[in-house]
C-alpha positions in Angstrom: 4.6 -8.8 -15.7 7.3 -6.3 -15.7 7.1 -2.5 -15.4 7.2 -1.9 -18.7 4.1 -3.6 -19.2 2.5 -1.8 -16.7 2.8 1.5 -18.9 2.2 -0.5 -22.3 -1.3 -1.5 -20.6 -1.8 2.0 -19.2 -1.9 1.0 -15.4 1.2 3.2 -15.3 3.6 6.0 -16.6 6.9 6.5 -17.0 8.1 9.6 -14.6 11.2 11.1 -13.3 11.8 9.9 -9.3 11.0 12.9 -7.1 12.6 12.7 -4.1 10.3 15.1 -2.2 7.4 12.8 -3.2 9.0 9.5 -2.5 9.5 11.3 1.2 6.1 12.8 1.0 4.3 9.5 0.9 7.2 7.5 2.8 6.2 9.9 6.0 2.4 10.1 5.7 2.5 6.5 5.8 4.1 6.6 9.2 1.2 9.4 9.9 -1.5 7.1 8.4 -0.1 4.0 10.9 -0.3 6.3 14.1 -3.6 7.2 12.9 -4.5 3.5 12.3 -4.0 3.2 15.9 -5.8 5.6 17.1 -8.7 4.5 15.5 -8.2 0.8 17.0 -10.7 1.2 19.7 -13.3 3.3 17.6 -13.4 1.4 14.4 -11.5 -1.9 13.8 -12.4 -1.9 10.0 -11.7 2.0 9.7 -8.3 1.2 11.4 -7.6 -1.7 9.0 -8.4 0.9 6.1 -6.2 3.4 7.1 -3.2 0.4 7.5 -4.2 -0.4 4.2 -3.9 3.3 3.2 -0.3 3.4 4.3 0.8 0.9 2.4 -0.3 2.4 -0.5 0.9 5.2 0.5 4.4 3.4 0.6 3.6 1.3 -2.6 3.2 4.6 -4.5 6.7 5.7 -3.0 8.2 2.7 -4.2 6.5 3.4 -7.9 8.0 6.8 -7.6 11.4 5.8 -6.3 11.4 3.0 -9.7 10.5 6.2 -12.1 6.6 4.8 -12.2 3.3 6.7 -11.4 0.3 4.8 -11.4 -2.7 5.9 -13.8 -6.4 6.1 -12.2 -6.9 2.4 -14.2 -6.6 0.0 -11.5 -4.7 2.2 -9.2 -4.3 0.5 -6.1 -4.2 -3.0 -7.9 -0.6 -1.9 -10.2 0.4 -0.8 -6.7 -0.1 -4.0 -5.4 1.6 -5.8 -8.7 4.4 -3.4 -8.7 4.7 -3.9 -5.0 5.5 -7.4 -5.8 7.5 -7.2 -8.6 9.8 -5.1 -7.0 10.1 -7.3 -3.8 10.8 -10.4 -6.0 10.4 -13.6 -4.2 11.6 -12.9 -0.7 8.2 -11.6 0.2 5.5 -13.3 -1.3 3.9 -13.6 2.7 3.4 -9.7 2.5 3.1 -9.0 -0.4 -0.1 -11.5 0.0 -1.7 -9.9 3.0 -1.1 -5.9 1.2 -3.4 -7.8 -1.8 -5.5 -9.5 0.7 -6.1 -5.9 2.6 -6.8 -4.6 -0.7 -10.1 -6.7 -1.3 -11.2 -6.3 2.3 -10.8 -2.5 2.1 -13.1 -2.9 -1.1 -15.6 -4.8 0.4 -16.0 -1.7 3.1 -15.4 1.7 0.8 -18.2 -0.2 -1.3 -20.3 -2.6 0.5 -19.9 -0.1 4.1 -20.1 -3.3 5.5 -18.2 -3.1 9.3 -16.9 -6.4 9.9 -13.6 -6.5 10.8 -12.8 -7.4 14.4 -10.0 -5.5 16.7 -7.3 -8.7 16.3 -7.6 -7.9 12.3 -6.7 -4.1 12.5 -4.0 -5.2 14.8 -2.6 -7.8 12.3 -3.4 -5.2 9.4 -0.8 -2.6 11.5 1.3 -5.0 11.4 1.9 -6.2 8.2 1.6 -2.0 7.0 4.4 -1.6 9.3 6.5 -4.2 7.8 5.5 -3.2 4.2 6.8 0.4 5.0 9.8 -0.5 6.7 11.1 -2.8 4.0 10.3 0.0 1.4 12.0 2.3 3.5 14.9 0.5 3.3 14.6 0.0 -0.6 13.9 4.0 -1.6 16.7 5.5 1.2 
C-alpha cells in the first residue's frame, strides 16, 4: 500500500504539514513515556498503554510531517501501516512490536482484562522510545 491509497480508501487525508502539530505530538510522546513509567509499579498494562499511546502519538507526527491525517476509520491501524511504509524495510522488528502493542492495547480498552506483567511495560517503553527517537530523527 502506498499513501495515496490510504486517502483513496478513506483511512486518511491529504493535509498541509504543521509544524506546531508535528512538535505538539513529537513532545507529548516524550510526556506520555515519562508517564509510562510512572505508572510501572501501579499498573503494568496501563503503563504498556500509555507506551503504546506515545507511539501513536509519534506515528500521527510522522503522518503529519508526510502531509497525512488519519480519518477516525481504522485510526490507529493506518498509523501503524503508515508507520511502516514510511520506515521501509530497515525496521520491520519495530514496526512489528508498535502492531503487536496495538492488539494488546485492544484487548485491555475492550476486554479491561489486566494481564500484562511489569517485564512487558518495560519492553513496551522500550520499543516506544525507539519508535519516537527514529521519528524524531525523520520529522526534525
Amino acid at each position: 500500500m502506498n499513501y495515496e491509497q490510504f486517502v483513496k480508501d478513506n483511512f486518511a487525508k491529504k493535509v498541509k504539514p504543521n509544524p506546531v502539530q508535528i512538535k505538539h505530538q513529537l513532545n507529548r510522546a516524550v510526556l506520555d513515556l515519562v508517564t509510562a513509567q510512572a505508572n510501572l509499579k501501579i499498573d503494568a498494562t496501563w503503563a504498556l498503554t500509555i507506551a503504546y499511546h506515545a507511539m501513536i502519538r509519534a506515528g500521527r507526527a510522522l503522518m503529519y510531517d508526510e502531509g497525512y491525517l488519519p480519518t477516525s476509520n481504522q485510526t490507529h491501524k493506518t498509523i501503524v501501516e503508515f508507520t511502516k511504509i514510511k520506515l521501509g524495510d530497515d525496521f520491520p522488528e519495530l514496526v512489528a512490536k508498535f502492531n503487536r502493542l496495538r492488539r494488546r492495547r485492544h484487548h485491555f480498552i475492550y476486554d479491561s482484562k489486566s494481564y500484562v506483567n511489569v517485564e512487558e511495560a518495560q519492553a513496551a517503553l522500550v520499543t516506544a522510545r525507539k519508535l519516537i527517537d527514529k521519528i524524531k530523527m525523520l520529522v526534525n
